[in-house]
C-alpha positions in Angstrom: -31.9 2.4 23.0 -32.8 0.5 19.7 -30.8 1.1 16.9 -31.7 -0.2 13.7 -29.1 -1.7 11.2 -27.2 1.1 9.6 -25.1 0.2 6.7 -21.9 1.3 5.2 -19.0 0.6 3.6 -16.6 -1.7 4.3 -13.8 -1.5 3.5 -12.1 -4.8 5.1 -12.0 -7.1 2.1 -9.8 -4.5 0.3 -7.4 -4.4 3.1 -7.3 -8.2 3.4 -6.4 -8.1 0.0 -3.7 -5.5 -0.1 -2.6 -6.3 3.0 -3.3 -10.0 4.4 -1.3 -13.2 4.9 -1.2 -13.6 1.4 -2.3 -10.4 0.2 -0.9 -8.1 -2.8 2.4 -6.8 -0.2 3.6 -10.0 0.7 3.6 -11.6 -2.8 5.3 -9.2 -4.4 8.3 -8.7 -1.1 8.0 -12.6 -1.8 8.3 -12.3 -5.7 11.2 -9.2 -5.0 13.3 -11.8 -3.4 13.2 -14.3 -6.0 16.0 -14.8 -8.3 13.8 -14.7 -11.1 10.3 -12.4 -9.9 8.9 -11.4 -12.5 5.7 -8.7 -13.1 3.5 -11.6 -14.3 4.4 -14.1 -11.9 3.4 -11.8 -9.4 -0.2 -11.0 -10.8 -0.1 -14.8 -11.5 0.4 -15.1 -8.1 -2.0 -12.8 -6.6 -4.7 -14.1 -8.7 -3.9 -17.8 -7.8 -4.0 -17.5 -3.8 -6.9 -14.4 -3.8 -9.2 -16.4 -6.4 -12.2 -16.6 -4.3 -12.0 -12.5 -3.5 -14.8 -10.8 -4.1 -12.8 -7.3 -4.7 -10.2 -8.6 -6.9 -11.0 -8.3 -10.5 -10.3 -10.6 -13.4 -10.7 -10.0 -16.8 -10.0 -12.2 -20.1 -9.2 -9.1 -22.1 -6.6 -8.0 -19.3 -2.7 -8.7 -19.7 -0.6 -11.0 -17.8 0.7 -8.2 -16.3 -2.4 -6.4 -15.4 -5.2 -6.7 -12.4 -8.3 -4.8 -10.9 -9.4 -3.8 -7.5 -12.5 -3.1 -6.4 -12.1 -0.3 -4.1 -15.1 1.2 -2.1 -14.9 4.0 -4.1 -14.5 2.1 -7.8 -12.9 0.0 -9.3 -9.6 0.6 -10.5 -7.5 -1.3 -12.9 -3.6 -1.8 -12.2 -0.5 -2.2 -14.6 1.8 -4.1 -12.7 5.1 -3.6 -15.2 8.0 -2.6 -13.6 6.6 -3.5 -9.7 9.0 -6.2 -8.9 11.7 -3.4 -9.9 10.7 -0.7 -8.2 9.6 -2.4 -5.1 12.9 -3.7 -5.0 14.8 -0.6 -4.7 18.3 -2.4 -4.2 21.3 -0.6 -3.0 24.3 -2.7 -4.1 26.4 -3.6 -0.9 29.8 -2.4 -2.3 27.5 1.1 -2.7 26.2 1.4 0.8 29.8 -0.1 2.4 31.5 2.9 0.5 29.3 5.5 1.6 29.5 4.6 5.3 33.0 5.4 4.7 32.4 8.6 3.2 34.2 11.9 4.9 30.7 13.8 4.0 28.7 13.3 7.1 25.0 13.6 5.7 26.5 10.5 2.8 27.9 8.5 5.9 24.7 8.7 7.8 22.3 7.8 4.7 24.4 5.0 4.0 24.6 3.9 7.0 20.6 3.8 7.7 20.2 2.7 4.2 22.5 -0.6 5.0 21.2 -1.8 8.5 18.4 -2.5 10.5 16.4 -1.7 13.5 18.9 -3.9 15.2 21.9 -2.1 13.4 22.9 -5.3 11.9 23.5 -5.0 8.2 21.2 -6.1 6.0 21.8 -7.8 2.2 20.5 -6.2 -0.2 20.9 -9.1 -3.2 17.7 -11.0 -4.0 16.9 -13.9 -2.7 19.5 -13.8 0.0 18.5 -14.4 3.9 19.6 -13.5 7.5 19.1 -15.5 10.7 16.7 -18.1 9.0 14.4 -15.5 7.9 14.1 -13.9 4.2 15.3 -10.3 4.2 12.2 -8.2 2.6 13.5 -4.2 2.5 11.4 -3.4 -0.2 9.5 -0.2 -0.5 6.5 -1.4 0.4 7.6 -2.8 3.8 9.0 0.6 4.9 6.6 2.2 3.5 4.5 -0.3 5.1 6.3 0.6 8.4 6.2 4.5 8.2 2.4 4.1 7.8 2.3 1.9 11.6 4.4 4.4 13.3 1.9 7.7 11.3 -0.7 5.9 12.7 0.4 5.3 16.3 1.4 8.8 16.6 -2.0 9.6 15.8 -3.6 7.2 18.0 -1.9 9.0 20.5 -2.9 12.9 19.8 -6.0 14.8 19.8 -6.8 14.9 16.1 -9.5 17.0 14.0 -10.1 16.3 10.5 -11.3 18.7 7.5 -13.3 17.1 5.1 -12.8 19.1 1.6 -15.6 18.1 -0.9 -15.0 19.5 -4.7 -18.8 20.8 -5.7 -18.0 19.9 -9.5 -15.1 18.4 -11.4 -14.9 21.5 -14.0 -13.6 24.0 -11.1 -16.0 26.8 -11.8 -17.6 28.4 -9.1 -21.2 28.5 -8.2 -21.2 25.3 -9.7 -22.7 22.4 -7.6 -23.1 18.7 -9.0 -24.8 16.6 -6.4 -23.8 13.0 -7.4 -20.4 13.8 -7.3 -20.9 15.7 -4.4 -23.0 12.7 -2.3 -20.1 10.1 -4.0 -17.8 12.2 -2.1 -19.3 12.4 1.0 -19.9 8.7 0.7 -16.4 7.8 0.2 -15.5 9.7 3.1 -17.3 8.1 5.5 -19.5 11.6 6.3 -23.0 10.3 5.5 -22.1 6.8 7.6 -21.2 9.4 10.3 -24.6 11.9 10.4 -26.5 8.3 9.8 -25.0 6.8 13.4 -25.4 10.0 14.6 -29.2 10.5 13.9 -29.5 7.0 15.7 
């Protein structure tokens, strides 16, 4: 059977991005475990290593703090204040010691998952800190990160059926139908690649 070249979107030099050797994860664990991470030094970062992306967007009216990605869907513009923080998410180890001491069962066992690893050795929770030679990133993004890999592997492994849901206009009235947004939709979600390959 000949089948002509069908294109569609790809989606692989956004995941490089956000996900890669030196993508947007890694340098901000990486800039998390620094005693002094900062949000621009991270977006300085970012910029630095991923100059020759073709998704990642600069712009001279942009802050130090601030960065684009050029998703397939759009692009969207980021405001990384606050990232190092929040990706952080430290729980002091005087915290988590005391609360696997607690008398209250449900405290004892969140402190006690909270404080250790897959190996169920402790882990330190101070920036910049390491164990066993390697740097210790518990960030939100690495568990996050992690709970995505194990969503997907249960997945892989089940029978699964999708329902597409396509909003006919963006003013929620019925018997309303606007077709760009509509076909943008569909687009995004992979459906008009799909009937294309199928109609191969």
């Amino acid at each position: 059977l000949e089948v002509g070249g069908i294109e569609y979107p790809d989606n692989t030099a956004v995941l490089e991005l956000i996900e890669g050797r030196m993508g947007l994860i890694n340098v901000l664990n990486e800039e998390c475990i620094r005693p002094k991470g900062s949000d621009s030094a991270f977006v300085n970062k970012v910029q630095s290593v991923n100059g020759d992306s073709d998704v990642l967007v600069k712009d001279n009216f942009f802050r130090d703090f601030q960065f684009g990605i050029k998703h397939y869907a759009g692009q969207v513009n980021y405001d990384a204040t606050n990232f190092v923080t929040k990706n952080t998410d430290a729980l002091p180890v005087d915290l988590a010691e005391c609360s696997k001491k607690c008398s209250n069962d449900l405290v004892k066992a969140l402190g006690e998952k909270k404080g250790a690893d897959k190996s169920g050795k402790t882990q330190p929770f101070s920036r910049g800190r390491k164990s066993g030679g390697g740097i210790v990133t518990n960030t939100v993004l690495s568990k996050f990160r992690n709970q995505l890999g194990d969503l997907m592997k249960n997945i892989g492994e089940t029978r699964t059926r999708y329902i597409r849901c396509i909003k006919p206009n963006t003013q929620k009235k019925p018997k309303v139908m606007e077709h760009l947004s509509t076909v943008d939709q569909l687009r995004c979600a992979g459906v008009v690649a799909a009937v294309t390959i199928s109609r191969s």
